[in-house]
C-alpha positions in Angstrom: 13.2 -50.2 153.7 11.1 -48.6 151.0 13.4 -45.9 150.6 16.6 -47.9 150.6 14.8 -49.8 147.5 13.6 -46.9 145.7 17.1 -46.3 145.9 18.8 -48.9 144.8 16.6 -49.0 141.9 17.0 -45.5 141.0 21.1 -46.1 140.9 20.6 -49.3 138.6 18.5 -47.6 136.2 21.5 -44.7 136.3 24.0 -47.3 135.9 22.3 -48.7 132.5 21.6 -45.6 131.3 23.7 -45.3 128.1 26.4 -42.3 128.7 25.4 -39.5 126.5 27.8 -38.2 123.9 30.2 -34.8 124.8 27.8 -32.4 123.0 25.0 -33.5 124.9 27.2 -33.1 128.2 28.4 -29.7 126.9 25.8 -28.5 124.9 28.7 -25.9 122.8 30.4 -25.9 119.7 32.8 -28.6 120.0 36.6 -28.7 119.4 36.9 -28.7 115.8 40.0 -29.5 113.2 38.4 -30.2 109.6 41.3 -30.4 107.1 39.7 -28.4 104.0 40.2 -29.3 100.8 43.2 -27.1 100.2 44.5 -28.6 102.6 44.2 -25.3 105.3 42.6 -26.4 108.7 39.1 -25.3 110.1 39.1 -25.1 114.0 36.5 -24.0 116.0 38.2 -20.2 116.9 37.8 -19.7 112.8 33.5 -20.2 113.5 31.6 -16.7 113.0 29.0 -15.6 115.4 25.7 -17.0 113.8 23.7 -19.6 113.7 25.5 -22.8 112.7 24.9 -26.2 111.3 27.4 -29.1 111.6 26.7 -31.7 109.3 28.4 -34.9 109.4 28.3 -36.9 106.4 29.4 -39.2 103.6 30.0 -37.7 100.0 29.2 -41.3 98.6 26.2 -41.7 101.2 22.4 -42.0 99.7 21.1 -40.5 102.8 23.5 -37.9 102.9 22.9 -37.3 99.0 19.3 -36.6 99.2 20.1 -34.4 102.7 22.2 -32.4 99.9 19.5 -32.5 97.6 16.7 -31.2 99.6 20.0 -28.0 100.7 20.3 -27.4 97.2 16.5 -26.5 97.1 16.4 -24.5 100.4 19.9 -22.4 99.5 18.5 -18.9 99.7 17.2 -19.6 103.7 20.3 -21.1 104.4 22.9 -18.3 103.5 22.8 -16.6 106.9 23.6 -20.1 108.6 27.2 -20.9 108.9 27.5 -24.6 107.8 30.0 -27.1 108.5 30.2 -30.5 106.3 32.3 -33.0 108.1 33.5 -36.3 107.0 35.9 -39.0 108.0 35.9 -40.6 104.4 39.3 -40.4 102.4 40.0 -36.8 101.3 39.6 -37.6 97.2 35.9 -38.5 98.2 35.5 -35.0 99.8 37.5 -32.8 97.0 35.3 -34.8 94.3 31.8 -33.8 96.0 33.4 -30.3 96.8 34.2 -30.0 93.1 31.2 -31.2 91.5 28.9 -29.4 93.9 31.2 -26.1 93.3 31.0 -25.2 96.8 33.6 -22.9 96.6 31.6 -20.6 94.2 28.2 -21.2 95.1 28.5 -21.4 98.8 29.7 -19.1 101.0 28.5 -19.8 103.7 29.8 -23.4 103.8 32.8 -24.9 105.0 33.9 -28.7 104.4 36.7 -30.8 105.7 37.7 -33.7 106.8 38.3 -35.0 110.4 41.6 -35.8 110.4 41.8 -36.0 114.3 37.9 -37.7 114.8 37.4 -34.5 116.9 33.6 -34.0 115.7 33.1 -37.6 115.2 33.8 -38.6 119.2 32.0 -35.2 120.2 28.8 -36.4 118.4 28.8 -40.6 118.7 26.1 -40.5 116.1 24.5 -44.1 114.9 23.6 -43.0 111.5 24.2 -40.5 108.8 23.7 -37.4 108.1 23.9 -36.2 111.6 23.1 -32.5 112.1 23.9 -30.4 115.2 22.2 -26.9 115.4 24.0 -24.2 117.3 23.0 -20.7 118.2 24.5 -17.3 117.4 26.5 -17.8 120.6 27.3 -21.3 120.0 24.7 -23.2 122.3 22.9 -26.3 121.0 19.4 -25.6 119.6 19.1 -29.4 119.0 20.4 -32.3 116.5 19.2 -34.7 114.1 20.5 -38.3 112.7 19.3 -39.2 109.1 17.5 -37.1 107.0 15.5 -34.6 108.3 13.7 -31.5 105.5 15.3 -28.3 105.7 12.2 -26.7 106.5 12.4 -28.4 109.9 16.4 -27.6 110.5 14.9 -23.7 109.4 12.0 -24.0 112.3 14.6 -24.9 114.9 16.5 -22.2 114.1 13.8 -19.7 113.7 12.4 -20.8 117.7 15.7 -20.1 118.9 
């Protein structure tokens, strides 16, 4: 009897376990279709082999503002990380930051788009912005964050993989 209800009880508390999002599940790169600001389309077969950072944000976000700001002070130990900025807000939004921000120019190593299919966005289910996914050389997930979280930290992840 005792196992029956240790059981039973283990199977309800799997039942109302929330389901965890696909990159959890399948802790890789997922699919990825960003349309860029030219309007050319990032997919994940176009990702180097290095460490990389997906970022999913807003360009009118506070959060996500001060995520940028705290980047912009921490862009010499970011170059050798490939970054992906992704963002479901209306394409004008994204070519403004990517302007202003001269991203083109000043960073290399970072690619933006938006995602037009909600690829990323179902992949990572994410309650609040930024949300950050860290990925290995070989495309394995380190670990993610939701909100802000300092650079140096996102660096240290990187650096214990």
């Amino acid at each position: 009897m005792l196992i029956l209800l240790c059981t039973a009880g283990s199977l309800l508390t799997m039942a109302q376990a929330p389901d965890q999002p696909a990159f959890k599940k399948n802790p890789v790169i997922p699919s990825i279709y960003l349309m860029q600001v030219d309007s050319t389309v990032i997919t994940q077969a176009e990702l180097k082999h290095q460490p990389t950072l997906i970022m999913f944000f807003s360009p009118t976000c506070d959060h996500c503002q001060h995520q940028w700001a705290d980047m912009l002070k921490h862009k010499e130990e970011l170059k050798n990380i490939q970054i992906i900025m992704a963002t479901l807000q209306p394409h004008e939004e994204l070519a403004e930051f990517y302007k202003k921000e001269n991203i083109a120019s000043s960073w290399p190593n970072i690619r933006m788009g938006r995602d037009e299919k909600y690829t990323l966005f179902s992949a990572f289910r994410m309650g609040s912005l930024p949300f950050q996914a860290l990925y290995d050389k070989d495309g394995k997930l380190i670990t993610s964050f939701e909100g802000n979280v300092k650079v140096e930290k996102i660096l240290e992840a990187f650096k214990e993989k």
